[in-house]
N, C-alpha and C positions, 0 to 999 in steps of 0.2 A: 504494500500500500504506500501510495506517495505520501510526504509527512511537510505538514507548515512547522514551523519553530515561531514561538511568541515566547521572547526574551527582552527580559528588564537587562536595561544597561550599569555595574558597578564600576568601580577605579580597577579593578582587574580586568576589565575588558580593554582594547580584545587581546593585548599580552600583556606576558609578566612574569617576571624574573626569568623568563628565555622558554618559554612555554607558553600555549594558547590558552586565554583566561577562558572563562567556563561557555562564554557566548559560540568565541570562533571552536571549540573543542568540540562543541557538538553541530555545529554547522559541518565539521571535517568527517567525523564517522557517520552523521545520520542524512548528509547531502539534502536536506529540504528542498524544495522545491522554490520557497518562496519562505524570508525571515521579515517579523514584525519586532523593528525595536522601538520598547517602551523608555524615554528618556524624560528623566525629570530635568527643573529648570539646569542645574546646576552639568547634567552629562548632555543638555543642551548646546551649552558655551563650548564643550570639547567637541561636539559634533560639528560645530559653522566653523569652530576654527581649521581643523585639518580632515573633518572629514573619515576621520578614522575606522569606524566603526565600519562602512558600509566599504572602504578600501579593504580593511583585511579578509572579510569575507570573498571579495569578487576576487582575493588571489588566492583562495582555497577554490574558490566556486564560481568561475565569472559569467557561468549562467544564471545564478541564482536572483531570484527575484527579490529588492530591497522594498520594505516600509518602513517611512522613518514616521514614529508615534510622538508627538510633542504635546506630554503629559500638562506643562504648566503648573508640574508642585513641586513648592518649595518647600516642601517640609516633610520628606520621604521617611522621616526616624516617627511620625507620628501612623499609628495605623487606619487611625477614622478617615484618613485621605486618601485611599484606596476602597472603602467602602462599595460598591457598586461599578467601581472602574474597569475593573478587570472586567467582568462580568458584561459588561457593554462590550470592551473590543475584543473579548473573544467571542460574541456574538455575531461581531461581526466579521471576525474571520473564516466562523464556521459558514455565513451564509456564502462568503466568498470564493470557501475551500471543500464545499460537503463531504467529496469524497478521498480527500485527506484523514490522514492522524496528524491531530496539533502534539505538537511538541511542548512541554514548558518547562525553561531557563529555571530550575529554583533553587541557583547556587548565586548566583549573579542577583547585584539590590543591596536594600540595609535589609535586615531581618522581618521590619514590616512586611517589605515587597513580598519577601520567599513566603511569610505566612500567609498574603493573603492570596495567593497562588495556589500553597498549597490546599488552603480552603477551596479555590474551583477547583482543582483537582480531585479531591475529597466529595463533594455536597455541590457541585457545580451541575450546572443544565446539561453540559455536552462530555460526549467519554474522551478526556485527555488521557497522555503519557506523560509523569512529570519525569525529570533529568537532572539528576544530580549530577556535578563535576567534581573528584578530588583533586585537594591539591599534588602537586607535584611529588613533596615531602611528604602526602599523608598527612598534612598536619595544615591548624593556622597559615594565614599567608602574611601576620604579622611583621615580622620581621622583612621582607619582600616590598618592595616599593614600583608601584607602576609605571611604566615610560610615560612621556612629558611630553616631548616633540617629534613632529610627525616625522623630522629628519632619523631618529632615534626607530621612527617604526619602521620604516623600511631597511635601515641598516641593521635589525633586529629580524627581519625574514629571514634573515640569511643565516641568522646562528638560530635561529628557534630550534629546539633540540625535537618538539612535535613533528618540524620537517622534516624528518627521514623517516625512512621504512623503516617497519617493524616495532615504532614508538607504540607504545602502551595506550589504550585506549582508557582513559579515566572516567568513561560517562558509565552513573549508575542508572540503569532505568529500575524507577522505585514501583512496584508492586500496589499504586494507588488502586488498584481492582477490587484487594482485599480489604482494603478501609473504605471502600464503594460500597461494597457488598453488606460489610458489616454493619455500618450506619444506617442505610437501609432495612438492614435486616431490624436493626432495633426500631427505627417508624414504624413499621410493618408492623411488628408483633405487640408495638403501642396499641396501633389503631384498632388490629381484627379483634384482640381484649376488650375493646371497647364496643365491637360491631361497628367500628366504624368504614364500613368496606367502600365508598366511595373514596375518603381520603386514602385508603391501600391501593385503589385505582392507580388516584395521581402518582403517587409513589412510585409507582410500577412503569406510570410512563415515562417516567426520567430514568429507573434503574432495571427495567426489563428483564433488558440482556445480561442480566445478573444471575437470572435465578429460571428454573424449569418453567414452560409453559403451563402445566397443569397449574400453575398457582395465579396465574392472568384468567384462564376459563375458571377456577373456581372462587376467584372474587368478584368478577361480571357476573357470575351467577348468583352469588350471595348478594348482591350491591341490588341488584334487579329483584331477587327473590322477598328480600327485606324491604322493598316498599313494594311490595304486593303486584309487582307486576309479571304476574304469573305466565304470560304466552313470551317475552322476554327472557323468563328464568328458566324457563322449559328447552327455549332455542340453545343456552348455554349448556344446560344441562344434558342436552344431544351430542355437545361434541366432546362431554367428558369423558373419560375412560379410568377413571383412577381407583382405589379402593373404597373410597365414600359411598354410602348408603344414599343417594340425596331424596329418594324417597317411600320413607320405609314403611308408610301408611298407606294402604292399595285399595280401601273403601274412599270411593269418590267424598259423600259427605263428612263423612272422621278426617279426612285427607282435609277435606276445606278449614275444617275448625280447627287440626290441629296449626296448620299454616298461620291462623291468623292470631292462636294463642302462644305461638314463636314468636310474632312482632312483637304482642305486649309483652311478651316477657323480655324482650330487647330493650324495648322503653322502658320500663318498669329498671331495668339495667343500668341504663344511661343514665339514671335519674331523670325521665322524662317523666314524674310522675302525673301530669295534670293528662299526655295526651294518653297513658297507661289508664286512669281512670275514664275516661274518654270510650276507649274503647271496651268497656266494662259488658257495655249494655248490648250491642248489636253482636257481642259473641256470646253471652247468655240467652238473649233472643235465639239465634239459632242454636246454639245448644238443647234449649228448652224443647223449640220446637221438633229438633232431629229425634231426642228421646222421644215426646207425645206419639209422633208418626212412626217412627219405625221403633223404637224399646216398649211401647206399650200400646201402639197397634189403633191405637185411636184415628179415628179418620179426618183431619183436622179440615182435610177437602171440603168436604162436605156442608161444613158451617161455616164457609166464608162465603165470600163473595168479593170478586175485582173489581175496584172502580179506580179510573185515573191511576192504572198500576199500583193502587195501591191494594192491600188484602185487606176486607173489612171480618170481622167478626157478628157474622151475621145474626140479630136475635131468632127472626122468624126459622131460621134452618139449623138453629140450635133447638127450638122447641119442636120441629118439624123431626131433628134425629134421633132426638132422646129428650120428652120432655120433663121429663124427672130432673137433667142436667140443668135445664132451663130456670127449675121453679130451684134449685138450689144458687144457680146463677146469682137468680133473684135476690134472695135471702143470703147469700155473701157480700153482696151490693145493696145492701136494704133497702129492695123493692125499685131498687133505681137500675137494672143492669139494661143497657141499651146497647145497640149497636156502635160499635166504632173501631177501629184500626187494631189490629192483631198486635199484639205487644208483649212483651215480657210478663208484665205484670197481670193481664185476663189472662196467659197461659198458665200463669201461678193459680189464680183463679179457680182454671178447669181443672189443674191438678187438685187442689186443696178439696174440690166436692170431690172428686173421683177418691182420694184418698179414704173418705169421709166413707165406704164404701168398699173398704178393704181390697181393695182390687192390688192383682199383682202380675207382672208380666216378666216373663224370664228368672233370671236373678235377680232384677230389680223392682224391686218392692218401693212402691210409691210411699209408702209410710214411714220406710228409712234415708228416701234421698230428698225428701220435701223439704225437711227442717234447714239441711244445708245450701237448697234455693231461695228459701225464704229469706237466710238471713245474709246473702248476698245480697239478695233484692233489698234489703237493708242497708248495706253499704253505697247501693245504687241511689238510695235516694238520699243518704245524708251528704253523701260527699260525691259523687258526680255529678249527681240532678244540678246541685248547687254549683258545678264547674260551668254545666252547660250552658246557664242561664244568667251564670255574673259573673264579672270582674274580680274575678280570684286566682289566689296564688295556692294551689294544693301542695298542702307539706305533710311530712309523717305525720306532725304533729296533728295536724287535718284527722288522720286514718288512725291513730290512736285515741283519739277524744271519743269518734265514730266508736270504737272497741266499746270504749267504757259505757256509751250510753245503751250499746247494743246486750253488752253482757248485764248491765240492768235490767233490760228489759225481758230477755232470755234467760239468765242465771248460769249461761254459760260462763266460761272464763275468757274472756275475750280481752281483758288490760294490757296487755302487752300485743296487741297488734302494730300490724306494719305494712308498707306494700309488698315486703319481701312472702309475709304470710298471706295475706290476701292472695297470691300469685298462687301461693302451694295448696289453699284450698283450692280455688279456680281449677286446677292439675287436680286433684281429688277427684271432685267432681264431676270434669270432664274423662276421667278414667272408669269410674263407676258407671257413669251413665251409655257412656260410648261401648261397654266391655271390653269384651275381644276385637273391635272393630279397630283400637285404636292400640291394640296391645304391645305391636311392633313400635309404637311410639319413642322416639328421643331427640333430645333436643338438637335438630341437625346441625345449624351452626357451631357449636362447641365442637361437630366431630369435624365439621370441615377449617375450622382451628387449628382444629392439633394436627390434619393433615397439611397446613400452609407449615406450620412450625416444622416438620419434619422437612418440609422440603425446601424452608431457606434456611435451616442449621446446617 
């Protein structure tokens, strides 16, 4: 591959003490194509005066292509003055040079310079090589003092001791792939801890080529899958091949609820607790209703009715299917039960008469799973109703007050609630109710976790 060099110019360039300072040293073993030297004010004034810099190059290389960089700082021992600089003109060298390797100078400069080099090297946009040069002796170039006059640089070609065959090539190319890798590796394993798989995206598209493909398709997958965009996470999930499970619940409706009790437990994770309580209610709704129709056989068809997409809870086709349900309706609504929209709460409702009734279907016994519907349906209205409808900030402290007034009223022990607990009933429940539908259950993202961790360790 052809190679640019972007080299900061110090007082050892381009010789010193009868050997090629760090600039010309690797202009001679790595032949660039094309050198970009960075000059502050100060290797400015040596530059107009003889010209130096871009002479001993074209008598190593006089095809080579010169940029001279006139940085404009005066104060190169400070670091805040390289701040974004670098970062610009090797931006713009890469648009210049794409199908190059940049080279970077990080022996040449005051220590500012090398550091903030080696920072793009490191944590930078584009993949460099950085290049170290030793000195001669192995050692400081202290003692060592650099030529002065340009008459001195050309009668100094002639004894450079790097001029003859066979000289020692002193460039270290530093192994920044593996502090690429690493760094990355630690973003990485920040973010997926957090579920945060969008930001592992971005990460990915700076450090990629770092790391095995399988961990690009299975954060697209995760990133798309975590906000519910399910024909997205699907297409990803086609082109997976790896050992992950990604979906280990093969009943259509168990498969919907559990998917959607992975988000809130994500949020719930994050500390998102307000949009965790949020979705409280529309995964209890269809919970409620998956049990009614299929765990207990109840035909909930039958007593609706659609209007404007929506599902009504019809009276007349409740008294029409069973009017014993009806007249209990009634009298759980004190004579006031009317039509209106299917919800959570009339399906508690039809549950609580049907209980009333000892009825049982399967394993699940209506008279053992009611109490813990109900007293979420509790939770739903102390502390999300109240999210949905005002200007509030939901805290623990929110979901444990909710405990205390709930285990008053139940005799449960409920005081030490949390969202962490609320989550693990919520998991209860929908295990109980679901059975065997949902038995293969686990919480996929954790295993597609520890499958990225394996594979950028």
């Amino acid at each position: 591959m052809n190679k640019v060099l972007f080299s900061p110019i110090g007082t050892s360039d381009p010789i010193r003490d009868l050997h090629d300072g760090p600039m010309l040293h690797i202009v001679r073993h790595y032949r660039p194509q094309a050198v970009y030297l960075f000059l502050t004010t100060e290797m400015e004034t040596v530059h107009d005066a003889d010209d130096r810099y871009r002479q001993s190059i074209w008598h190593v290389d006089p095809e080579c292509k010169i940029e001279i960089i006139r940085s404009g700082i005066r104060e190169p021992h400070l670091f805040d003055r390289f701040v974004g600089v670098f970062t610009a003109y090797l931006e713009q060298v890469q648009q210049v040079w794409p199908d190059c390797e940049i080279l970077l100078n990080v022996t040449s400069g005051t220590p500012q310079m090398i550091l903030g080099l080696c920072l793009e090297a490191v944590l930078g946009k584009y993949p460099v090589q950085a290049v170290q040069v030793t000195s001669p002796a192995k050692a400081a170039n202290i003692q060592n003092h650099p030529i002065v006059a340009v008459e001195s640089l050309k009668e100094l070609f002639a004894y450079n001791l790097d001029e003859e065959t066979g000289t020692a090539n002193r460039c270290i190319a530093t192994d920044i792939a593996i502090m690429r890798k690493n760094n990355a590796k630690q973003q990485l394993l920040s973010l997926i801890t957090n579920y945060e798989y969008r930001g592992a995206m971005a990460v990915m598209d700076q450090y990629g080529s770092l790391f095995p493909t399988e961990v690009n398709v299975l954060l697209n997958h995760a990133a798309k899958r975590a906000n519910l965009d399910v024909k997205a996470a699907k297409q990803w999930a086609d082109k997976y091949g790896g050992p992950v499970k990604l979906y280990p619940v093969q009943d259509p409706r168990a498969a919907k609820l559990t998917e959607f009790f992975m988000v809130m437990s994500i949020r719930q994770q994050q500390g998102e607790i307000a949009d965790f309580m949020l979705k409280i209610t529309p995964f209890l709704y269809e919970l409620t209703y998956t049990w009614l129709q299929d765990g207990l056989n109840f035909p909930i068809l039958q007593v609706i009715r659609i209007q404007d997409d929506h599902w009504i809870l019809d009276e007349e086709k409740v008294k029409r299917y069973d009017f014993r349900l009806w007249e209990q309706l009634n009298t759980y609504y004190s004579g006031k039960f009317r039509s209106g929209s299917l919800s959570f709460a009339n399906m508690l409702a039809i549950l609580s008469c049907l209980a009333s009734r000892q009825q049982r279907a399967g394993s699940a016994t209506i008279v053992d799973n009611l109490p813990a519907l109900l007293e979420l349906r509790e939770y739903e209205e102390r502390v999300r109703n109240k999210t949905a409808h005002e200007i509030t900030m939901v805290s623990e402290d929110m979901i444990h007050a909710a405990g205390v007034a709930i285990a008053k009223k139940t005799g449960r022990n409920r005081r030490h609630m949390s969202s962490s607990q609320l989550l693990k009933d919520l998991e209860t429940v929908m295990r109980k109710l679901l059975g065997s539908r949902c038995a293969a259950y686990s919480f996929v993202y954790q295993d597609i976790n520890r499958r990225i961790e394996e594979l950028i360790i």
